[in-house]
C-alpha angles and dihedrals in degrees: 000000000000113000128216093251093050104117122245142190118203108210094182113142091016124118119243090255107053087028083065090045095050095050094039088066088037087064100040082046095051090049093060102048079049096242108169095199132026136182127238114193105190099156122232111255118131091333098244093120084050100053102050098044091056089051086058091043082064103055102037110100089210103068116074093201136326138219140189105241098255090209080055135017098198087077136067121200117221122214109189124187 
């Protein structure tokens, strides 16, 4: 359940580059504040900032596992070690 104090990062209106820059440091950002879950709003569109933001999520060493909010799909919630 996400909690009003997780932290999240909106990427609406960003391209998929910068938008993988910007959560990469978001990540790096939340682990060392020891934050255990974070929020990533990408919107739904046509699915492009998704899916290339979950392609990044697998490869970060940082992120335990990952999820699409089932309640919206806009969102991805973040698990980090």
């Amino acid at each position: 359940m996400i909690s009003s104090n997780t932290p999240l990062i909106d990427l609406h209106g960003l391209d998929s580059i910068y938008a993988s820059i910007i959560v990469k440091d978001f990540i790096s950002d939340s682990y060392k504040m020891k934050k255990k879950e974070i929020l990533i709003i990408h919107g739904k569109g046509t699915g492009t900032l998704r899916k290339k933001i979950h392609e990044d999520l697998k490869r970060n060493k940082l992120v335990k596992s990952y999820k699409l909010n089932m309640f919206n799909e806009g969102e991805t919630i973040v698990y980090l070690k």
